[in-house]
N, C-alpha and C positions, 0 to 999 in steps of 0.2 A: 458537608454543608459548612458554609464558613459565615462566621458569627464579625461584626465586628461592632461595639458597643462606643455610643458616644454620649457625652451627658454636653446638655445646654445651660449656659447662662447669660447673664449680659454679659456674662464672657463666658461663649459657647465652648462647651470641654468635651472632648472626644477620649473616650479609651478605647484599644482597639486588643478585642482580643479573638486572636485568628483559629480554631479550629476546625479545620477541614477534613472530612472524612470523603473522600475519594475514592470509589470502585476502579479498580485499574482491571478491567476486565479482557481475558481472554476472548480473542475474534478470530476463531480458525473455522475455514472450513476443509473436511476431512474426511475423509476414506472409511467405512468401518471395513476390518480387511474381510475378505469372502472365504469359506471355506475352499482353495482349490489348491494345483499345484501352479497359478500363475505365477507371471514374474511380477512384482511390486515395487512401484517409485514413491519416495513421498515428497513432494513440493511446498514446503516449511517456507512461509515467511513473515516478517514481522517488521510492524511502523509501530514508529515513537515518534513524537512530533519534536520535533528539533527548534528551540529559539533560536540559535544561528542560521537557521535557513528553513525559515517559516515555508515557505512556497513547496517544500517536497512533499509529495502523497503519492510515494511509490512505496511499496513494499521490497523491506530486502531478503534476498532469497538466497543470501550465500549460506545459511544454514540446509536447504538443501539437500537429500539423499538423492541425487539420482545415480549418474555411468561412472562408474569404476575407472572404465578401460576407455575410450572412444577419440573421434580424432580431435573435440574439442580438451577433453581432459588431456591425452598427451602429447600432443602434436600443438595446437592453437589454443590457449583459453581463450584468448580477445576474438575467437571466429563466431562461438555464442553471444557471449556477452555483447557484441557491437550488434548482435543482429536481433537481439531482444529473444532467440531462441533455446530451451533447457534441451540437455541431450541427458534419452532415457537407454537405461540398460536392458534391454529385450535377455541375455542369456541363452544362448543360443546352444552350446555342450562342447564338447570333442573336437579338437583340430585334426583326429588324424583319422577320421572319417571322410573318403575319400568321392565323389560323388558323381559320375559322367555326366557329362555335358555334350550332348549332340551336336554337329552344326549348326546353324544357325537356329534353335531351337529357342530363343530369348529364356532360355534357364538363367541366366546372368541377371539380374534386373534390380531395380526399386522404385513398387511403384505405389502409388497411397491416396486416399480422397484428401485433400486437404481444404474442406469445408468447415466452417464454422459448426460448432456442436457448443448446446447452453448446459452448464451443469447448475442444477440450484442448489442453494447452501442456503442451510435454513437453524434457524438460531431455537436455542432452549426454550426460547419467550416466544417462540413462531414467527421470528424477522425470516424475508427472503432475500435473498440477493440471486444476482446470478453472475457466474463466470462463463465469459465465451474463450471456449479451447479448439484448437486445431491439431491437424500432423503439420507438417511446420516441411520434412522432408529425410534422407535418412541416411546411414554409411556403411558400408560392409568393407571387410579386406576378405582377401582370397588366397590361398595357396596353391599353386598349380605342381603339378607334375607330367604336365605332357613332356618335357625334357627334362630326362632324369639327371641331369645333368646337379653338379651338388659344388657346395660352396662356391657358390658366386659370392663375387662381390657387393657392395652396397650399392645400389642405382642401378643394378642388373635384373633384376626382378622379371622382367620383360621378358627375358630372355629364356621360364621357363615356360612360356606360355607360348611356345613354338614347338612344333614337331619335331621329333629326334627327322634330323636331313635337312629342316629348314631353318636359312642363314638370313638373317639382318644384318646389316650394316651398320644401324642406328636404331635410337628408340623407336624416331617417329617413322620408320620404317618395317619396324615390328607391328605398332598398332596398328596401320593401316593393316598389314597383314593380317593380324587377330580380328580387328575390330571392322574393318574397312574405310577406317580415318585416323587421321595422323595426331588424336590427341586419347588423353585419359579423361574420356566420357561415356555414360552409357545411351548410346542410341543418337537422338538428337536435341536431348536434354541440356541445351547451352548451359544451363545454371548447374549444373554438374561439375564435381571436383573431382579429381581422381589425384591419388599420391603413390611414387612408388618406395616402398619401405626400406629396401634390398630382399637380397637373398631369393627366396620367390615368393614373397608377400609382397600385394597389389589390391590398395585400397579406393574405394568409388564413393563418395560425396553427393546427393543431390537434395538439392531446395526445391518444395513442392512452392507456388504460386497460392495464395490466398484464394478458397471459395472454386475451386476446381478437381478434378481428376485427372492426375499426372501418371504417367508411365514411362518411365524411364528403362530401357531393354536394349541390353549387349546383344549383336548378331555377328559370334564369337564365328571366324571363317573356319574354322577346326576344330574337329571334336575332341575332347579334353577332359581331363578329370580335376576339377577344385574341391578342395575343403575350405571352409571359412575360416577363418580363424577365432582362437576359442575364446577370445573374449568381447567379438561382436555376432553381430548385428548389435545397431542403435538406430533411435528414429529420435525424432527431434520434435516438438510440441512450441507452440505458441499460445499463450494463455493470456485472456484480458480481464485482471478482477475489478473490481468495483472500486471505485476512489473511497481509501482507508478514510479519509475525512469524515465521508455521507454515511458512514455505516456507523449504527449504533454498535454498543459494547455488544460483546454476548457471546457464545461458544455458539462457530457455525461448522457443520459437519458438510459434506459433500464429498462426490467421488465419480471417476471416472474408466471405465474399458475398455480398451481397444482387444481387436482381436488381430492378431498375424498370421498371415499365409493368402491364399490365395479365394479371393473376393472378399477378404478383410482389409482393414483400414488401412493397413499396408502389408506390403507383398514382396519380397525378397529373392523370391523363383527356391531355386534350389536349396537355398539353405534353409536345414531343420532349427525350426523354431519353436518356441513354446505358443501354443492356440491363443493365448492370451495375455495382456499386461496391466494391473490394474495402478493406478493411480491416486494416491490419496492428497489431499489438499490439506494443509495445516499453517492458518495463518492468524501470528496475534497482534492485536489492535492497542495499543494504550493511550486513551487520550490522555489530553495535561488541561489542568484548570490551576491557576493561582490567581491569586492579588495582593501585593503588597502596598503599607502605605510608608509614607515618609517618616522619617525619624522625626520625633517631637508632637506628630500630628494629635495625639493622644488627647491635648488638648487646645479646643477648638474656639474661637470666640466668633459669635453673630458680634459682626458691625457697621454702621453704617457706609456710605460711599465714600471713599476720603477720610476715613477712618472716625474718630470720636473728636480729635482736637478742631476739626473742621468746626462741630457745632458749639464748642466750648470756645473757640480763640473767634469767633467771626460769627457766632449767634445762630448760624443756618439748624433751620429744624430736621433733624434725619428723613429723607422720602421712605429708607424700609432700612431694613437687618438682613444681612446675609453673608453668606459665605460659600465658597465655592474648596473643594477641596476633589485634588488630582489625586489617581492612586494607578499603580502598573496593573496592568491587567493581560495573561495571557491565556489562551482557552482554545480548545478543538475542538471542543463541543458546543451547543447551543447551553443557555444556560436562562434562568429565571429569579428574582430578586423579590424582597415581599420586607416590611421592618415590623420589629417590634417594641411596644413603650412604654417604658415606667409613667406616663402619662399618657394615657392616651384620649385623643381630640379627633371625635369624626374616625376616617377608617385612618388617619396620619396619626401625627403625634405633637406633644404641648409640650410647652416650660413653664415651671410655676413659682411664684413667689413665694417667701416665707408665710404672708398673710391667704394665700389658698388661692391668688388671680392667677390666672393661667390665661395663658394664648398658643394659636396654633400654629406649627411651624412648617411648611410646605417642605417636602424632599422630594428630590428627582435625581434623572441620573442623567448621564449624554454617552454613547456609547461609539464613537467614530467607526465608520462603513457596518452597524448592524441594520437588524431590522427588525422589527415586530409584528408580530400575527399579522397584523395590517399590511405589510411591505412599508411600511413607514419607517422613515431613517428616526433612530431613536435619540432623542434629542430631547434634553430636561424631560423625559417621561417620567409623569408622576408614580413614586411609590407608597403603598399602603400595607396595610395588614394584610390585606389580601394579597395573594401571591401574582406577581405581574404573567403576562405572559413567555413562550421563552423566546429568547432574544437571540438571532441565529446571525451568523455569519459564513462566509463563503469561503471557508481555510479553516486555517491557524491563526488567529491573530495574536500578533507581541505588540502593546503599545501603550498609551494612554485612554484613561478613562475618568468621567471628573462626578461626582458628588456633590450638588446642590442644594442649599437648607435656607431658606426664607423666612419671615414672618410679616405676612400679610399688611401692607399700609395700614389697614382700620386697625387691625388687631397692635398693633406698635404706637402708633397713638393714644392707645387706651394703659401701653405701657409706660409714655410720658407722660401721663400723668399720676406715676406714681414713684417720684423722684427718691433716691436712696432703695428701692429695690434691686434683689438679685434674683434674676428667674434662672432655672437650670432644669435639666432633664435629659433621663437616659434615652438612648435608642440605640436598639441591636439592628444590624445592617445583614438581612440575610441572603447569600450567595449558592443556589441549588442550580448544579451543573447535570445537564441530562448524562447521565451517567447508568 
């Protein structure tokens, strides 16, 4: 809560003393792990709201545990990152488990639902959210030994994925021969990547479509024996959390399963995988609230329009008292305001003269692009003891915020008639951020 104390007089005095006590709370949602022997990712991320670039409510997620090994980690980082996709480590065992592949049997493949699935995360205080996840699509390399042929070259790879007797000329003369088409793809899978390593490691790439079931299946013209190599399989996730902004503070848990192998979420044919992958969610939220005011503000003086010489050099009677006072204000949260008075008048607050007159001094706030309970743009809303409602905006906002303090025509009038007084009076300004 942040305090800021001001005192009135005919020369209105402001002190402003700032104590903010701020929840900077933890907003993850997350995994509790299961007792099994699956394989386990965790998807770590965290927003802080930035005043240099108020407009971001992304979560970053390069803290991250997922793939060790995969083609985004050593081959392309910018091949996830540009496509908004995490690649997960499945763990699959052994390279030198060796595995026949029939002809054209689609043992070769990667195929996967990649439907939208809702996870909920749900906060200590029983907030929900929900996160929509996907399979996203997947990668595997392979080791052949149908030609036992042995150190090859780099870009030769191809080469052992022919029959001892059977000659290419060129790559794309091989695949067509393995594959029955002249690229590194599995099936008819256009959004398929395939890369060749060297030596005889030969890797396959595919992106599933949003909200479908893909099948992606090599109809390999020769039968063959591959091993995967031992540090994939990977499959690849699309995940859409909730705008960090709209979310209150609070620790949120959640968590998700897929299963692998064949009629699970995806499918890789022949290579041995582990039945299952679980995935934990861990993401934390810190809003920011501050308000600073200007130097010197501390003290404040109510006066009239044109200041006081107007009525002294030129006779004109003051129409009212007031002052208007600007102060920085930046917040991600919604937030609520309420004053308190060493005099207090009604549910506002007063100044009072030595002799015990008192008058009351209206206060409001103007808060640029908020809004209140109402949907009303908040403008001079008047403040009281009673706590306002909260005042929400649609981000982060960095900006100005202004403070208005009056005293009522009638009630200043009743002050000019008592010439040689000094009225004065405290008021605490208080700032309670949903936090």
């Amino acid at each position: 809560m942040l305090r800021a104390k001001r005192e009135f007089g005919s020369m209105f005095v402001y002190r402003a003393m700032q104590q903010m006590r701020l929840l900077l709370v933890v907003l993850m949602f997350a995994v509790v792990p299961q007792v099994s022997m699956a394989a386990e990712s965790l998807v770590k991320g965290e927003f802080r709201p930035d005043r240099l670039n108020p407009q971001n409510n992304k979560f970053d997620l390069s803290k991250s545990q997922l793939s060790t090994w995969g083609y985004c980690t050593a081959y392309d980082p910018g091949f996830c990152a540009s496509r908004g996709i995490l690649e997960i480590d499945i763990g699959a065992g052994s390279s030198l488990t060796y595995i026949p592949v029939p002809a054209n049997s689609g043992g070769i493949k990667i195929s996967g639902d990649g439907r939208w699935r809702s996870v909920d995360i749900v906060s200590t205080t029983g907030e929900h959210n929900t996160v929509q996840v996907r399979v996203a699509g997947g990668y595997i390399a392979y080791r052949s030994r149908n030609n036992p042929a042995s150190g090859l070259p780099p870009g030769q790879a191809w080469r052992s994925w022919l029959p001892a007797g059977v000659v290419a000329g060129s790559e794309e003369e091989a695949y067509k021969l393995i594959f029955g088409h002249d690229k590194q793809m599995l099936g008819s899978c256009t959004d398929a990547k395939g890369r060749d390593f060297g030596y005889t490691l030969m890797g396959f790439l595919s992106l599933f479509p949003g909200g479908t079931q893909t099948d992606c299946v090599a109809q390999n013209q020769y039968e063959t024996e591959v091993a995967y190599y031992s540090r994939t399989p990977q499959f690849y996730i699309e995940a859409l959390s909730p705008s960090p902004l709209s979310m209150k503070p609070g620790d949120y848990t959640g968590y998700i399963n897929y299963r692998v192998g064949p009629g699970g979420d995806i499918d890789f044919g022949i290579a041995m995988t582990d039945p299952e992958v679980n995935i934990r969610f861990e993401f934390t939220v810190v809003h920011d609230f501050g308000v600073a005011f200007p130097g010197g503000s501390n003290l404040l003086p109510l006066v009239p329009e044109g200041g006081w010489m107007a009525w002294l050099q030129r006779g004109r009677k003051p129409t009212r008292l007031f002052r208007n006072q600007n102060f920085d204000l930046s917040t991600s949260a919604s937030f609520r305001m309420s004053v308190v008075c060493e005099h207090p008048e009604g549910a506002s607050c007063g100044i009072r003269n030595d002799s015990g007159h008192q008058v009351p001094v209206d206060i409001g706030v103007t808060l640029p692009n908020f809004r209140d309970s109402s949907n009303q743009p908040v403008s001079k809303y008047p403040l009281a003891s009673a706590v306002s409602p909260w005042f929400k905006y649609a981000g982060y906002y960095v900006g100005k915020a202004t403070l208005h303090f009056e005293v009522p025509k009638a009630d200043m009038e009743t002050m000019l008639a008592r010439p040689g007084s000094r009225y004065s009076g405290n008021v605490t300004i208080l700032f309670e951020p949903e936090f």
